[in-house]
C-alpha positions in Angstrom: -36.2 90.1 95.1 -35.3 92.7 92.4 -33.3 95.3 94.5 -33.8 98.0 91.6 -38.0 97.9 92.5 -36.5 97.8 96.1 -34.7 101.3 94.9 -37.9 102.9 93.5 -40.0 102.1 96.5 -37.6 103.4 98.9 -37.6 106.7 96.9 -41.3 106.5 96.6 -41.7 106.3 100.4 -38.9 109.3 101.0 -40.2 112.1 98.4 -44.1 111.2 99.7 -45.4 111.0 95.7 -45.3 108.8 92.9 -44.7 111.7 90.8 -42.2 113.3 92.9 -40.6 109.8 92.9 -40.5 109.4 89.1 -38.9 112.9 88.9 -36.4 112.3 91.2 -35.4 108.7 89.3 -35.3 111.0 86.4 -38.3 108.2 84.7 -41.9 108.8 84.2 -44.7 108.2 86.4 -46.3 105.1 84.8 -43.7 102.7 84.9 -42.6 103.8 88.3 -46.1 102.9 89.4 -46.1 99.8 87.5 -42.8 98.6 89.0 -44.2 99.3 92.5 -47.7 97.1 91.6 -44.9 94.0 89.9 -42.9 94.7 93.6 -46.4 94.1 95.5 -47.3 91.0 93.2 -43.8 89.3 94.1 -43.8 89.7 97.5 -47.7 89.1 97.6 -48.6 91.9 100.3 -50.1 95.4 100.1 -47.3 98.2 100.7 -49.3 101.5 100.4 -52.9 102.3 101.1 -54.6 104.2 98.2 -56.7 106.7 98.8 -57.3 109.1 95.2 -53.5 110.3 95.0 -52.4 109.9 98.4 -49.9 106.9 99.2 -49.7 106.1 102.6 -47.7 102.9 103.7 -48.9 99.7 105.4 -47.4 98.2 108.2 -46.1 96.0 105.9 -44.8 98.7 104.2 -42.7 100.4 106.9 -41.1 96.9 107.7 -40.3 97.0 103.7 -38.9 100.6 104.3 -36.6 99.8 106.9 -35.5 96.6 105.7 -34.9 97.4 102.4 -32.6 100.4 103.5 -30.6 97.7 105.1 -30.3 95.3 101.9 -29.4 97.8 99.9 -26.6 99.3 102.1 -25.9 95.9 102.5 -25.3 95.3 99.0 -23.4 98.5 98.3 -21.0 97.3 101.4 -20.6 93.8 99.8 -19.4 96.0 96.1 -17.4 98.1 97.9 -15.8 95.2 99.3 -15.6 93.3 96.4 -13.9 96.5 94.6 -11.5 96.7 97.7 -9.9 93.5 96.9 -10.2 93.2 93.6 -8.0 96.5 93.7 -5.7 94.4 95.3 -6.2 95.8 98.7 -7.5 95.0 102.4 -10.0 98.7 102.2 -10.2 101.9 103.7 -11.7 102.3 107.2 -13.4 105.8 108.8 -12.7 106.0 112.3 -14.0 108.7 114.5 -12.4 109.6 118.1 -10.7 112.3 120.2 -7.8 113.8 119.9 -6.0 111.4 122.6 -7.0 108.0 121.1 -6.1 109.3 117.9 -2.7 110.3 119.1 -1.9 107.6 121.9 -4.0 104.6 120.0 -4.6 105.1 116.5 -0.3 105.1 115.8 0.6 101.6 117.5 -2.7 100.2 115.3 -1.0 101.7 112.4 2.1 100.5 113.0 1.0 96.9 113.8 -1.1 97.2 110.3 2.4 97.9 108.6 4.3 95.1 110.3 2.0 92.5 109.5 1.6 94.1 105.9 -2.4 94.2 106.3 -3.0 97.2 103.7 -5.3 99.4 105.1 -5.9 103.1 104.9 -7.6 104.5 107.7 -9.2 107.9 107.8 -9.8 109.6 111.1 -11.9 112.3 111.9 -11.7 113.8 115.4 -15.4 114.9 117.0 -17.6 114.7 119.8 -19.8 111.7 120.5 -23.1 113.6 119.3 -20.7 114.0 115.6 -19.4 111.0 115.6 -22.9 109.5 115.8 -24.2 110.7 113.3 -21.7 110.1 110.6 -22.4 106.5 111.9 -25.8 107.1 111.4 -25.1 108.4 107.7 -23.1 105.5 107.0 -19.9 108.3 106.6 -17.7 106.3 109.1 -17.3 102.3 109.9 -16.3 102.6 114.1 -16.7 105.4 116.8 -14.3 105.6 119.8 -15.9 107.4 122.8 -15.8 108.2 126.3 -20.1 109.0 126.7 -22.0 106.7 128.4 -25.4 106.7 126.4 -28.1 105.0 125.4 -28.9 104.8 121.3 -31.3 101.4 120.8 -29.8 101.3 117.1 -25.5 101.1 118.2 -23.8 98.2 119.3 -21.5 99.7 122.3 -18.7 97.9 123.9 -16.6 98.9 126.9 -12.7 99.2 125.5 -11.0 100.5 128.0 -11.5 101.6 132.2 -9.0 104.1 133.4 -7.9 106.4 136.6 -9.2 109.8 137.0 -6.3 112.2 137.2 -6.6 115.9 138.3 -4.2 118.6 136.9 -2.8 121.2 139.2 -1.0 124.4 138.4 3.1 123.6 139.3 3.0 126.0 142.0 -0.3 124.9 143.2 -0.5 123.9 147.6 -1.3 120.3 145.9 0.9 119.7 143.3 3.3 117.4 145.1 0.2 114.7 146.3 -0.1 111.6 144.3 -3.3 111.5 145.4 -5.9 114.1 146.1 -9.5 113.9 147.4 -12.7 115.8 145.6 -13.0 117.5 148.5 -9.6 119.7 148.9 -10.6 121.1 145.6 -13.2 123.3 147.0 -12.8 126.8 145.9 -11.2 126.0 143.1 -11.5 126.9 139.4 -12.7 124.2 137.3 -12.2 123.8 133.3 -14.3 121.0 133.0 -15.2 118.7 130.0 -18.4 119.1 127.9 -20.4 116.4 127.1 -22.1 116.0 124.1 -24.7 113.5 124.9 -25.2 111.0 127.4 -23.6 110.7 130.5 -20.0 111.7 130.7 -17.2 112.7 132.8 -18.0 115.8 134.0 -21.7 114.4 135.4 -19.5 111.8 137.6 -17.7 114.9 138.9 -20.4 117.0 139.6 -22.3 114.1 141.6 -18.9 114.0 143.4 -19.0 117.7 144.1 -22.6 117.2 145.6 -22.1 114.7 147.6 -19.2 116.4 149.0 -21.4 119.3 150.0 -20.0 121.7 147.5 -21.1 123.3 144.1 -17.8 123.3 141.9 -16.8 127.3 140.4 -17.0 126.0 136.8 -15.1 129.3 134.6 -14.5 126.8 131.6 -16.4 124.2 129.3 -14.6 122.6 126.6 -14.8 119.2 124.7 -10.8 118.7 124.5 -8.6 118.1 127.2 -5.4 119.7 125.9 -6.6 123.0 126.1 -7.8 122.7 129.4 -4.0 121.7 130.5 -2.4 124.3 129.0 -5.0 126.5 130.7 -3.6 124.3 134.1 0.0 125.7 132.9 -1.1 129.0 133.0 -2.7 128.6 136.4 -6.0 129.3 135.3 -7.7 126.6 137.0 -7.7 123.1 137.5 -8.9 120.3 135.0 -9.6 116.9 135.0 -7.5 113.8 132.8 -7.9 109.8 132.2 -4.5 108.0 132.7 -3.8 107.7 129.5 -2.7 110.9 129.1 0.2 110.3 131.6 1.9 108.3 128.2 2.2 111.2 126.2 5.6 112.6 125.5 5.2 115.4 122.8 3.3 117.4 125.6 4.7 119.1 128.8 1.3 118.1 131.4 1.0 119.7 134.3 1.5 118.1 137.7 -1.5 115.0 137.9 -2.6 113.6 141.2 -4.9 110.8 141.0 -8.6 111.6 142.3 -9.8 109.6 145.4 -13.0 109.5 147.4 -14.7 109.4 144.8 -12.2 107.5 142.5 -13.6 107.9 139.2 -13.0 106.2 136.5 -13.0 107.2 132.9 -14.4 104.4 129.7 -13.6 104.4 126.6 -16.3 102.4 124.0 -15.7 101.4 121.0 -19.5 102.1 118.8 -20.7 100.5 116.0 -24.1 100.8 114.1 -26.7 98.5 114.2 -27.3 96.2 110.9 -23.8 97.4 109.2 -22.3 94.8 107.2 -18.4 94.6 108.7 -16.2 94.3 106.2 -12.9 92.1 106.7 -10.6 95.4 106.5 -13.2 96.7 109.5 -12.7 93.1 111.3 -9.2 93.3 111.1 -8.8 96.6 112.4 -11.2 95.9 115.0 -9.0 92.9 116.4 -5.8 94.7 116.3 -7.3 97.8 118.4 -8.7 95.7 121.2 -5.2 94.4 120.8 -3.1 97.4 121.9 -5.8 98.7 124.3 -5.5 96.0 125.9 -1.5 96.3 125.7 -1.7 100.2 127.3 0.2 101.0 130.4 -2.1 102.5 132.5 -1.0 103.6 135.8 -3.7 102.8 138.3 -1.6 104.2 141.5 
């Protein structure tokens, strides 16, 4: 299968015209149009349906579309690859996640990398889960760490890590003290609560708890990072919510965390990946050592 006709009637389908097409290629009309007709002949099926001008595809056609958007990333993946190690290196990996996996996660991959002298560079770029998806979707980045429950037909989603819900209290706050503190006794409170982006996140599980507890939270904050929120907590602003795995930070001073019972919450991390990408072996490798030292984390559960 010539993957150049492949090219032309993928940019024939996407600018709608044979002529917009040909402009585009920077060619001329005629041979674009003869190298769809040679495409057709070769595969021996009927892509568009001509009416006068008008090009509209077959079904045929649309399984062409779609599966010849996949070859060809496929083949650009395979020369980057190629290029990667013909450079003399493992390859460069785009990872997106928050600001907590990048700092308590992201380092101990790094360092295992290092000590095992697999070269790879990896470039992070912090972001929500809506963000992150769609710079999978653009093919900008190779794996997606999030916390969102959701439901995308074209993502491969796999459950990481299951932690403890914490919530932060003020220092001088009537609670601070309790390891543990029920939904309920936070009644009245202030909330600075988590946004989420899309799907189903944190802050739905604590609302549902709030309901069934017979009271409507005072929510006075949305944000979509945590470490605000806690230093809002130190400045007795309100009360927030944080996974375990924000008890192993050192750089940061948190405010007193009590463990959320009844309902005990608990707070996923996925690891997201797009449908029909080509891994390559610097992705595969990264992959392995990750699930490594998540599965490594101390997380308290008491």
């Amino acid at each position: 299968m010539d993957l150049e006709r492949i090219r032309y009637f993928i940019k024939v389908v996407e600018s709608g015209s044979l002529s917009k097409a040909a402009i585009a290629l920077n060619m001329t009309q005629p041979p674009l149009s003869i190298a769809i007709r040679k495409l057709e002949e070769e595969l021996g099926v009927q892509l568009f349906n001509r009416s006068g001008k008008r090009l509209a595809l077959t079904e045929t056609g649309q399984l062409l579309y779609k599966r010849g958007k996949e070859l060809i990333m496929s083949s650009l993946e395979i020369k980057k690859e190629l290029t990667e190690y013909d450079a003399g290196r493992h390859g460069i990996i785009t990872i997106g996640c928050s600001t907590i996996a990048n700092i308590t996660i992201i380092p101990e991959v790094v360092k295992r990398l290092k000590e095992r002298d697999i070269h790879i560079t990896i470039r992070v770029l912090e972001g929500n889960t809506a963000f992150i998806l769609e710079q999978l979707r653009l093919h900008k980045m190779d794996i997606g760490l999030v916390r969102n429950i959701f439901d995308k037909k074209d993502f491969h989603t796999t459950a990481l890590l299951s932690e403890p819900l914490y919530v932060a209290l003020p220092p001088e706050h009537p609670l601070a003290n309790k390891a543990t503190v029920e939904l309920k006794e936070l009644e009245g409170e202030n909330f600075l609560m988590p946004h989420t982006t899309l799907g189903y996140g944190i802050s739905d599980f604590i609302l549902e708890g709030c309901d069934a507890a017979g009271f409507s939270p005072n929510v006075i904050y949305w944000g979509t990072e945590t470490f605000p929120m806690l230093n809002m907590v130190h400045q007795n602003l309100g009360i927030a919510f944080a996974p375990a795995l924000f008890k192993n930070i050192k750089f940061f001073t948190m405010p007193p965390l009590a463990k959320l019972i009844n309902p005990s919450i608990e707070a996923k991390l996925n690891l997201v990946t797009l449908k029909n990408s080509i891994k390559t072996a610097a992705t595969e490798q990264f992959l392995l050592v990750t699930k490594e030292v998540i599965e490594e984390l101390p997380i308290e559960w008491n």
